[in-house]
Every structure is written in C-alpha cells, then in structure tokens.
C-alpha positions in Angstrom: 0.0 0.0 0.0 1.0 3.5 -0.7 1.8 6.4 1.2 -1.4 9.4 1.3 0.1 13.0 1.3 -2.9 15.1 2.1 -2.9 19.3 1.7 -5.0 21.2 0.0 -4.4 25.0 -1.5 -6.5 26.6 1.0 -3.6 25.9 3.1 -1.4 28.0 1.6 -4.0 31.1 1.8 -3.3 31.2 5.9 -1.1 34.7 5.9 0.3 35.7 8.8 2.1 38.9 7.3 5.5 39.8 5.6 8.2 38.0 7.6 6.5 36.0 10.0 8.1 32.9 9.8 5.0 30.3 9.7 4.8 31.1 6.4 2.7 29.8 3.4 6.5 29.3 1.3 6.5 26.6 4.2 4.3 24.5 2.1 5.7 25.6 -1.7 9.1 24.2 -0.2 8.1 20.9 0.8 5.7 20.4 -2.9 8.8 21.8 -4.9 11.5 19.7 -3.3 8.8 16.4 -4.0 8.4 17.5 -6.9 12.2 18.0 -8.1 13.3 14.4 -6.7 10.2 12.9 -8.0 9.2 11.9 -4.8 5.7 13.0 -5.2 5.5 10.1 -8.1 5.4 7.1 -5.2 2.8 9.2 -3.1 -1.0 8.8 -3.1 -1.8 12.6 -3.1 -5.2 13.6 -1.6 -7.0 16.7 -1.2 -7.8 17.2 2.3 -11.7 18.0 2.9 -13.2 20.6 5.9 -13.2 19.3 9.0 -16.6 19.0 10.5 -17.9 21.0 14.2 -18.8 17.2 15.6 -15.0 16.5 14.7 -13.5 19.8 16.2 -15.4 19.2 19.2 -13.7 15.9 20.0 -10.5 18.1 21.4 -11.8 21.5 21.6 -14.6 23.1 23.7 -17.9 24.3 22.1 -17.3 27.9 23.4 -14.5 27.9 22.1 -14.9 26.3 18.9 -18.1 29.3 18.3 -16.1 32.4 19.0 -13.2 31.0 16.8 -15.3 30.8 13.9 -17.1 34.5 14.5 -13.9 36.0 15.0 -13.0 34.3 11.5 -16.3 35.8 10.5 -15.7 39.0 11.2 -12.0 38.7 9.7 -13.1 37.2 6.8 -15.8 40.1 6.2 -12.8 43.1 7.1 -10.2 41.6 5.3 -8.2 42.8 8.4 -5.5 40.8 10.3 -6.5 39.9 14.1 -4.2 38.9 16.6 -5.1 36.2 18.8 -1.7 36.6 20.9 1.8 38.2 20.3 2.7 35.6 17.5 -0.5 34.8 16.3 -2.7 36.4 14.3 -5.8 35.3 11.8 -6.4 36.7 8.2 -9.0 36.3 5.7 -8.1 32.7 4.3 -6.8 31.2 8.0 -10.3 29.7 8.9 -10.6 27.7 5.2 -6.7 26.8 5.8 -7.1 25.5 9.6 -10.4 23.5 8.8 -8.6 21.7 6.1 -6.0 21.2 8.2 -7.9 19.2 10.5 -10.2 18.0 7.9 -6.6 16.6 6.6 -5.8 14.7 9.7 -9.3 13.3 10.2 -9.2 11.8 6.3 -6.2 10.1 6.8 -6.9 8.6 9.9 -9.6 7.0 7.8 -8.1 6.4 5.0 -5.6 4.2 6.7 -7.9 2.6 9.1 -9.9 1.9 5.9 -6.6 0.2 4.6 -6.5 2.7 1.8 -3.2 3.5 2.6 -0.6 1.9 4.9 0.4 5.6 6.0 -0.3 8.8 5.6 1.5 12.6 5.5 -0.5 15.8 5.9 1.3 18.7 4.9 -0.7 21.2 5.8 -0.5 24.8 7.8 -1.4 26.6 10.1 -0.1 23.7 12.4 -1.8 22.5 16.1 0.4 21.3 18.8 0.1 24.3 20.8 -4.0 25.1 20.3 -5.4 24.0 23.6 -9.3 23.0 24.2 -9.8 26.8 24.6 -6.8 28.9 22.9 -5.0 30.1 19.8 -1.6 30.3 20.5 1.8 29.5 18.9 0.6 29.6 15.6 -2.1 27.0 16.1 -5.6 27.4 16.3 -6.9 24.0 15.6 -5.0 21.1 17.1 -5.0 18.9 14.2 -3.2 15.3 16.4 -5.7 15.6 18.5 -8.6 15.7 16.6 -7.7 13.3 14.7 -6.6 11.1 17.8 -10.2 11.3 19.4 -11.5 10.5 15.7 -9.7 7.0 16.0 -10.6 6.4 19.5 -14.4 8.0 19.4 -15.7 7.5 16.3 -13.5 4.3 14.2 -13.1 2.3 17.9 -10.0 2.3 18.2 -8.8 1.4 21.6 -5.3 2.9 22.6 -3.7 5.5 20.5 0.2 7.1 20.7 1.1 10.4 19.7 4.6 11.6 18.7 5.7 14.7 18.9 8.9 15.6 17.7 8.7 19.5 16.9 11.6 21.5 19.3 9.1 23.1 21.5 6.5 21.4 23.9 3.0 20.3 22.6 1.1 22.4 25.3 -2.1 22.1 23.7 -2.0 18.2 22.7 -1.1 17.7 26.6 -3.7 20.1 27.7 -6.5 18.2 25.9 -5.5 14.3 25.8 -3.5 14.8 29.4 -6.0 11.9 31.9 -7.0 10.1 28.8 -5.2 6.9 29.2 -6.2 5.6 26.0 -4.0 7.7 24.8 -0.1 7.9 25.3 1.8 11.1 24.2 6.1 11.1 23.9 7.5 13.9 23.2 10.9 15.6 23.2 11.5 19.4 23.4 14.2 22.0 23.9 13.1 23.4 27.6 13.7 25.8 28.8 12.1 27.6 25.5 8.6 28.3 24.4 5.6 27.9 25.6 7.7 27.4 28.9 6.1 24.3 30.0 6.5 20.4 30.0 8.7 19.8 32.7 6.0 18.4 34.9 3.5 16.6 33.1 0.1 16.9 33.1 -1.1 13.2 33.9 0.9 9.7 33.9 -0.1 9.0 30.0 2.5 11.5 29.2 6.4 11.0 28.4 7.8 14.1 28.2 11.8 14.4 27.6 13.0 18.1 27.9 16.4 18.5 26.3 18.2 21.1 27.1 19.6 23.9 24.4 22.1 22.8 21.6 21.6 19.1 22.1 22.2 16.9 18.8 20.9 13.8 17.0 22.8 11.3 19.1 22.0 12.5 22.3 17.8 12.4 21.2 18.1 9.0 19.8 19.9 7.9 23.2 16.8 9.8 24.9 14.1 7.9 22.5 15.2 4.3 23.1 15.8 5.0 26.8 12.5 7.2 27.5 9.6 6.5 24.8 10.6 2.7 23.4 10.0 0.9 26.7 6.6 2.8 27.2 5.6 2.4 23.8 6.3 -0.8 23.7 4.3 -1.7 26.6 1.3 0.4 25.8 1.1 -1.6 22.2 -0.8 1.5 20.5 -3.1 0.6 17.9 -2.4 3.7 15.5 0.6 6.4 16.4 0.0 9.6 15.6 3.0 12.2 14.8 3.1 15.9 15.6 6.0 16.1 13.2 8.3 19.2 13.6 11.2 20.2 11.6 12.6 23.1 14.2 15.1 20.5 16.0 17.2 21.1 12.7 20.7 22.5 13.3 19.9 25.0 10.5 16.5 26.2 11.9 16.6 29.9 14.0 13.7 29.4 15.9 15.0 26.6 17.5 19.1 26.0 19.1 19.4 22.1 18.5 21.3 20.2 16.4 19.3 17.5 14.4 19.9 16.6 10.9 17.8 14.5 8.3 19.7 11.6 9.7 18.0 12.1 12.6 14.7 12.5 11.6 15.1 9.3 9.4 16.2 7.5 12.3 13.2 8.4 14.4 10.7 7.5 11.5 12.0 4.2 11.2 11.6 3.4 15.2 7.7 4.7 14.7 7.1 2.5 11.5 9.0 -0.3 13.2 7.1 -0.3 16.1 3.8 0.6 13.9 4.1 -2.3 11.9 4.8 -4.8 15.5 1.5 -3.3 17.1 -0.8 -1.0 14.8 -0.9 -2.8 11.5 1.2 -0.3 10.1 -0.9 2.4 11.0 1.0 5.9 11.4 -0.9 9.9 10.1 1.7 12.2 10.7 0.7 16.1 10.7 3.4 18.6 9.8 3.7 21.1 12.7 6.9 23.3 12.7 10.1 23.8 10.7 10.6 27.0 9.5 13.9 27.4 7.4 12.9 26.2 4.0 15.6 24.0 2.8 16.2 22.2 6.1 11.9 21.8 6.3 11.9 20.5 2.4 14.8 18.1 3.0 13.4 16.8 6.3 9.6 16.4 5.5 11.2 14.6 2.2 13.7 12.4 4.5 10.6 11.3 7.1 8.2 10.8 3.5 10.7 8.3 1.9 11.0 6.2 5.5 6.9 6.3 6.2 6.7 4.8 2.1 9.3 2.1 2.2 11.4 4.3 0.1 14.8 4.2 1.9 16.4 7.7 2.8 
C-alpha cells in the first residue's frame, strides 16, 4: 500500500504577514522539493476535505470552537489581520486553511484505518500542537493530532492510540487536551527551557515528556528515544501512532538551538514505523507542525516521507 500525502491549497492562503516565519512558502518548499526528486510520483496525493464541528469538538470546547469561527467571520468580512496573541494572528483565508487542516488529519486517519493507505502525511498549515481545548496560541488554532486522535478512539473504535511529537518546542495544547486520557499515550521531546515554557512536569501519567536542554544533537535524542519512549511504547502496544512532526530541531533552523539533521529525523521515522508495523498494522498519520527554514523543512519532511513509504532515505 501506498503512502497518502494530504494538503490542499487553501492551506497555503493562511497569511500571517510579511516576515513571519510560519509562512505559506512553508508549504511551496516541501511540494517543490517532491516535486524536483520525484518523490511526489510514489505518493497517493489527496485533497484534504473541511473538518466538520462534531470533529473539532472531540479536542476543543464548544465555546470555544463558536467564538473561533465568529472571529474568522468577522476577519473574513474586514479583510483585516487579528491577533489572537503576540505571534498569532488570523487573516481572511486562516479559517478555510485551519479547517482543512484538521479536515486533513481526520481523512487520513480513515483512509488508513480503511486500509486505503498503509500511511499517511498531511502537509498542511497553520499547524496544532500548541492550540489548547480553549486557545489560539503558537501559531495554532486548531490542534489537528488531536482531533484526529479522538477521531480514531471515538468515532473508528480504536482502543489505545500514541502520539509523537517531535517539533523543538512542547506540545502544550495536545497535553492540555489528551492529558488523563489513558487511551492515549503522548512522547514527546523538546528544547526546555524555551517556548511555551512548560512540559517539565507533566500533566497526567499517559505522558512522556523528555526536555532536552539547548544545543543538544541527534545522538544524544536518539539515546533519549530508546531510553524514554521505546519501553513505554512498547508496553502500551498503540493501535495507530499519531506524529506531531516538527522540523525546528534542525541545526539549520533559528527558531529553535538544537542540532538535528535529516539523519535524525530518518532514524526516528524508522523506530515509529517499526514499532507501527509490530503493534498498529502499520498504521502511522503524521501532521506537519513546525520547521521554518525552508531547505532544512523541504529536505526533512522529504527524509521522514521516503521512510513512512518504504522508500529508503
């Protein structure tokens, strides 16, 4: 079975203003670098549909969920920039963008439970991590994982779910909303101390959280991953993993100071798949989340593509 890459152009209309680094050239790096090494040729591409307000109400509050979509309203009508927070702010085309971005996660949760696909890759924007039940924040406004995580468990029956999450800074939101839910077991690694300042007490015992200090490098997180996630993985046997996959640990990225490489990343896939393939059928959807210089986020996102579709590195 193939590999599903899921994003949609809507994605790309999320604007955040000139210089802000979540950035819709995020997404025309990735699709030009697939399309220059021809990767895109061994990928089942999918557009990713809307996500629905039963869906989005799975990890977010109603509340929540209602004055999201009037501020969007009221955006959209402007054609104004709000800010939500210091670093986030919504424009005319974020609403479409974030509900295809969840819609994307949700699809390819069924389109590999379905067998349709072995795996899947959503490259879609703005990202989720850090969108709690009832915030915006750190570029996220819909928390894409974690929708599509209660999808598996609420909706397909799915009975114990992992999610990843690799990006350099903590996964706030996905540990605000799936912290206590023990059919659920989140591993993460993040650069702490560093935003959004939190992580190093976690939030409930289904959570493995590894803060790594500043300048750490690939060998170091790989010593961290077998030590830390393996044996809990392992002994949790998840039936799909999920992967909050961030690009910022890259040596070359700014917005981060540690010191992975593609290497790394590749490394890390192959674990995931390995143990996907011992305990889940296979079953990985991985959601990209950060990664902002463009060569090191189009050489990555290719590097973790080729593992997830047997394609070798």
């Amino acid at each position: 079975m193939a590999t599903a890459y899921y994003s949609h152009p809507a994605c790309r209309l999320h604007d955040m203003g000139p210089g802000h680094p979540e950035s819709p050239q995020r997404l025309d790096a990735i699709s030009d670098h697939l399309r220059a090494t021809s990767l895109d040729l061994a990928l089942l591409m999918r557009d990713a549909p809307r996500a629905e307000d039963a869906q989005l109400s799975r990890a977010h509050e109603a509340g929540y969920i209602a004055e999201l979509r009037d501020a969007m309203k009221q955006v959209e009508a402007s054609g104004r920039r709000r800010a939500l927070d210091p670093d986030t702010s919504a424009g005319p085309g974020t609403w479409e963008a974030a509900l295809r971005a969840a819609g994307a996660a949700v699809a390819a949760t069924d389109a590999v439970i379905d067998g349709e696909a072995e795996n899947a890759f959503c490259a879609v924007r703005p990202p989720g991590h850090h969108a709690t039940r009832r915030q915006a924040m750190g570029f996220c406004f819909l928390n894409n994982v974690a929708i599509a995580a209660r999808h598996a468990l609420d909706v397909r029956g799915l009975q114990r779910v992992a999610i990843v999450d690799f990006d350099v800074h903590h996964g706030n939101g996905t540990e605000d909303i799936i912290a206590g839910d023990e059919r659920v077991l989140m591993v993460s690694y993040f650069q702490h101390p560093f935003y959004p300042h939190s992580g190093g007490v976690p939030q409930g015992t289904n959570m493995v959280n590894v803060p790594v200090p500043a300048y750490t490098k690939g060998p170091a997180v790989r010593d961290l991953i077998d030590k830390d996630w393996m044996p809990r993985l392992e002994a949790f046997k998840p039936q799909m993993i999920f992967i909050s996959a961030g690009f910022d640990a890259h040596r070359d990225d700014d917005l981060g100071q540690m010191g992975l490489v593609e290497a790394d990343y590749a490394w890390i896939t192959q674990r995931l798949k390995t143990l996907a393939e011992r305990h889940a059928k296979g079953r990985i959807v991985s959601c990209l989340e950060g990664g902002y210089n463009l060569g090191a986020l189009a050489r990555s996102v290719a590097t973790h593509v080729r593992v997830l579709a047997g394609l070798g590195t």
